[in-house]
N, C-alpha and C positions, 0 to 999 in steps of 0.2 A: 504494500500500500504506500502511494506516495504521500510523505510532509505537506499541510495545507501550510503555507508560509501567511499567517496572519498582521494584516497591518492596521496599527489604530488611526482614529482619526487623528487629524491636525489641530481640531477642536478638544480633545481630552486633556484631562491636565495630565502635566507632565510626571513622571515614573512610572510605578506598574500598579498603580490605583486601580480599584474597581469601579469605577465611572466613566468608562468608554464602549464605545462602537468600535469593532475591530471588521475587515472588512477581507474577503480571499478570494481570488479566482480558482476554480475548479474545474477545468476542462477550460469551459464556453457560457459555466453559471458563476453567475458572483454570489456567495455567501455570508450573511451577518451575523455577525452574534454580539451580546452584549457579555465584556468582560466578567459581572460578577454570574453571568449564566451561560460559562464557555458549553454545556454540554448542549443548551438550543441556540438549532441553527436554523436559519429564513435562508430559502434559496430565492432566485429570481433572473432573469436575464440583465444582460446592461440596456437595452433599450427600455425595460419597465422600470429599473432602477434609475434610470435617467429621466424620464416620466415623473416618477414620484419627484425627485427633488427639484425640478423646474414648477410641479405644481406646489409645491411647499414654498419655493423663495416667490412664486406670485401671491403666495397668502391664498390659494385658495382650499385651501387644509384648516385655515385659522377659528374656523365654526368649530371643526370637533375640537377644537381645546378652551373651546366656552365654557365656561361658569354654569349651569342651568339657572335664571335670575338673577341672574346682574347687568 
């Protein structure tokens, strides 16, 4: 079995804190996990991964992290 060589984000703090997104290619899938839950992993391609974060820096993601009543 090949090493998944995992790379954190550029946004984590800095050492081997448990408060990051680490991120792997696997073939032809890119894979995430978050540090303190190295054992799940989110597969996805790079065009849907690419998708998401263009819809997230338009803010149009910004409803589900409403408040319900504020």
């Amino acid at each position: 079995m090949t090493e998944v060589n995992w790379q954190k984000s550029s946004y984590s703090s800095a050492g081997d804190g448990n408060s990051c997104i680490e991120l792997a290619f696997i073939g032809t899938t890119v894979a995430l996990r978050e540090s303190d839950e190295p054992r799940t992993v989110l597969t996805t391609s790079p065009a849907r991964l690419g998708a998401l974060l263009q819809s997230i820096k338009a803010g149009a993601l910004d409803h589900l992290a409403a408040v319900p009543g504020t």
